[in-house]
N, C-alpha and C positions, 0 to 999 in steps of 0.2 A: 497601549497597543501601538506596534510602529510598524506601518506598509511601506515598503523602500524597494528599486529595484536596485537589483546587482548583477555584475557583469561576471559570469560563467559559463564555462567553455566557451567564451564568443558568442554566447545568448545575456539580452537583458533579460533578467528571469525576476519576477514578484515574489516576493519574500515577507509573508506576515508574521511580525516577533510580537509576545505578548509575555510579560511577567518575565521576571528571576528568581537564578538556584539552576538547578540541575537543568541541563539543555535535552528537551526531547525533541528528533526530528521525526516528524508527523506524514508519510507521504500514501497519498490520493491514491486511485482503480484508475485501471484503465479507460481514457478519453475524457475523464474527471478534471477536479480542479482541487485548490485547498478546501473548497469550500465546504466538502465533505466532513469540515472537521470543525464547522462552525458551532457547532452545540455543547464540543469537550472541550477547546481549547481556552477558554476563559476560567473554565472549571481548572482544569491544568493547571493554569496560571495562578490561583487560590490557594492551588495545593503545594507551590513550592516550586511550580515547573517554572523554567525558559522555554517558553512552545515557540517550536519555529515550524513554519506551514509554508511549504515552497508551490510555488503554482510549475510542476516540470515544462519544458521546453516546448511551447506549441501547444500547452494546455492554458487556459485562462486565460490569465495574463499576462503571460511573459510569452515574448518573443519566440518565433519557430526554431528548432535545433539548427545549428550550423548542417547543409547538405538533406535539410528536409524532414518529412517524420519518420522517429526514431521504430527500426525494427529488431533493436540488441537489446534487454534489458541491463547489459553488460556498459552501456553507453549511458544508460542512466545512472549506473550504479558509479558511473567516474565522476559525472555531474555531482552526485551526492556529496562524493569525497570531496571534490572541488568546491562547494560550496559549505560543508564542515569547515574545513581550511578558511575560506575566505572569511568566514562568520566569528573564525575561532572557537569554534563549540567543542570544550575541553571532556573528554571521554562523553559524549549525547547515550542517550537511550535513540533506538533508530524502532519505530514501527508504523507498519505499513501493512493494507492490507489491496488482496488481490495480486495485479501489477506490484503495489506498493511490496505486500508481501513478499515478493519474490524481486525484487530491488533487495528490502530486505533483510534475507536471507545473503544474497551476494554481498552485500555491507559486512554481514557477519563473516562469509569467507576469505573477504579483499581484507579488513582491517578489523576482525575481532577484538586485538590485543589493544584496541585505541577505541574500545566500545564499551560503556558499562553494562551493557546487553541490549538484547533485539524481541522484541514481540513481532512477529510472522503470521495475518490472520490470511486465513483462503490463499494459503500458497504452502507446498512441498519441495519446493526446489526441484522438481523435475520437470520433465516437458508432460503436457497435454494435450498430443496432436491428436489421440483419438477422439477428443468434444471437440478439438477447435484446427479444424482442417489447414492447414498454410493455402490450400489449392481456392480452397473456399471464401479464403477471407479477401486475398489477393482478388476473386474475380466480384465479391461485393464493393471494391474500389473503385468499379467502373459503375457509373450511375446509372444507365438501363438496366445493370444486372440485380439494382438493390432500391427499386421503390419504395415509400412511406420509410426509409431509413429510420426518422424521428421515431415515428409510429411503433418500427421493431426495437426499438430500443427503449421505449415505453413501457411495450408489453412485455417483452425480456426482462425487465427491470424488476416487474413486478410480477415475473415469476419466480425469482430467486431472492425475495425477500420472506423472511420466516415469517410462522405461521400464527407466533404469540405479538407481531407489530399489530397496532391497528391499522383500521384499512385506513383512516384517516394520513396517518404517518405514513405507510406504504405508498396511496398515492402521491404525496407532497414526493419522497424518495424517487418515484418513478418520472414525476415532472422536471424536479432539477435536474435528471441525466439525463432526460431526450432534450437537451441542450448542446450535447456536445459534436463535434465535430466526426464525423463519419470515416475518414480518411487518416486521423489523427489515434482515434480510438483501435480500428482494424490493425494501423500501425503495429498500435501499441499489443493488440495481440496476436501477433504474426511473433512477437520477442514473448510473449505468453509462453505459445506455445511449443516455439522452440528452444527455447534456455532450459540449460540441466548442471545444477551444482551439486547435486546427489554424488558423487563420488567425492567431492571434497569438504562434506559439513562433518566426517569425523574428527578434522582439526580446525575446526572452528574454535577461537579459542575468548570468544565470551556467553556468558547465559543464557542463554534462546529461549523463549516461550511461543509453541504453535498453538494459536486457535483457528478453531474451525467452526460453522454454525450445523448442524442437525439437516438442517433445511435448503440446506446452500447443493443447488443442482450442478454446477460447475466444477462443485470439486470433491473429490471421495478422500472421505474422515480418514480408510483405513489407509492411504495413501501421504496421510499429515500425522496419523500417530507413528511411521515407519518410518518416516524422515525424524521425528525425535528420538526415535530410538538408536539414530545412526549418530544423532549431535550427541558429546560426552559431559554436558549440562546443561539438560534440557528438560521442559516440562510440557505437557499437553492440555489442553482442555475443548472438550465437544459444548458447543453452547447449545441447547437444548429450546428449537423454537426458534430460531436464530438464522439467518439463511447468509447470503455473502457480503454483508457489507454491515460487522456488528458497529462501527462507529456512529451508523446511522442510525442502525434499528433499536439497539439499546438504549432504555431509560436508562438516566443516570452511568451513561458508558465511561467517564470520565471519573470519576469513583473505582469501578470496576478496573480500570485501567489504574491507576495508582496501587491497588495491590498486589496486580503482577509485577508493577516497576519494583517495586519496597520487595519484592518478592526476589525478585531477581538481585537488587541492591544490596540483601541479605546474605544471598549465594554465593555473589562474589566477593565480598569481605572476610565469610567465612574460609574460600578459598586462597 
């Protein structure tokens, strides 16, 4: 396993690489960190992967974005590519869930053709300003307006975790996120739920796999299987019990995740 920082877009950004073979980049939820991917990526790493685990800009540990926290996901989505490049990660698998998702998803339509495909969990490439207000989140920014922040983020947390986790695992998920940063997170869903790449996933032109969890309040299933029906090789799957964040909730996720890659790996060679 090697932790290194490196210099993108003008952020020192944390970069945890583990194992070789096929490079997958692995990217966090909103106001998160890599750490979210602490339980698959060793497994990963076993199964033949390059995991690469970025902490984004102002998350963990890497350094604040050049100009403050990011409200484009369209900004992280260059970072990505910037740091492919840098890394040299020769055709990566790219997935991400939530934010990550929908980073993504725009991975797949900035540079499909340079992607061996993209797994998309808790994201459709559209906007969702109706859960996630801009007016709203913008005046949670200001600290009178948003007491116990930790605390909402706590219990948010562990309301949209599925309903086959244990509560054991559930609370551990709900304690690592009321860590994060409140300013950094809002950020980051202000670019939520304003980003829409729905008019251009018909030429995306690698493999896409959307999951979604059953359980997951933030985002609707029939709005992730209608984005795969727009991508022209794509597959879906509703995780059953499952809510928004499978890399955490799922036993054995990292298993599970190697047969949608091999899945996808298969699609495009046939192609």
């Amino acid at each position: 396993m090697k932790a290194e920082y490196v210099e993108v877009a003008g952020t020192r950004s944390f970069v945890l690489t583990e194992g070789a073979g096929q490079p997958v980049l692995c990217l966090h939820t909103a106001g998160q960190n890599g750490v979210q991917w602490r339980d698959a990526q060793s497994r990963l790493a076993a199964l033949g992967y390059r995991v690469v685990v970025p902490d984004l800009p102002g998350h963990g540990r890497s350094e604040p974005a050049v100009g403050g926290p990011v409200r484009d996901l369209a900004v992280y989505a260059q970072w990505c590519e910037e740091l492919i490049d840098r890394l040299e990660l020769v055709r990566p698998f790219v997935v991400g869930c939530s934010i990550g998702g929908a980073i993504t998803l725009q991975l797949a339509v900035r540079r499909g053709e340079r992607l061996a495909g993209a797994v998309a969990m808790a994201a459709h490439g559209g906007t969702d300003s109706a859960m996630l207000t801009v007016r709203g989140l913008e005046r949670e920014l200001v600290d009178s307006a948003a007491p116990s922040r930790s605390d909402r983020t706590y219990f948010g947390t562990l309301a949209v975790v599925g309903s086959r986790v244990p509560a054991e695992r559930a609370e551990l998920i709900a304690r690592m996120h009321r860590r994060e940063d409140p300013e950094i997170s809002n950020s980051d869903l202000i670019g939520w739920a304003t980003h829409d790449v729905l008019a251009k996933l018909d030429g995306v032109a690698c493999p896409v796999h959307l999951v979604v969890g059953e359980d997951d309040l933030w985002v609707d299933p029939a709005d992730v299987r209608r984005a795969a029906e727009l991508i022209p090789d794509s597959r879906y799957t509703l995780l059953e019990g499952v809510g928004h964040y499978p890399m955490e909730e799922l036993e054995g996720f990292a298993d599970t995740l190697h047969g949608w890659l091999s899945e996808l790996d298969r699609n495009r060679s046939v192609a």
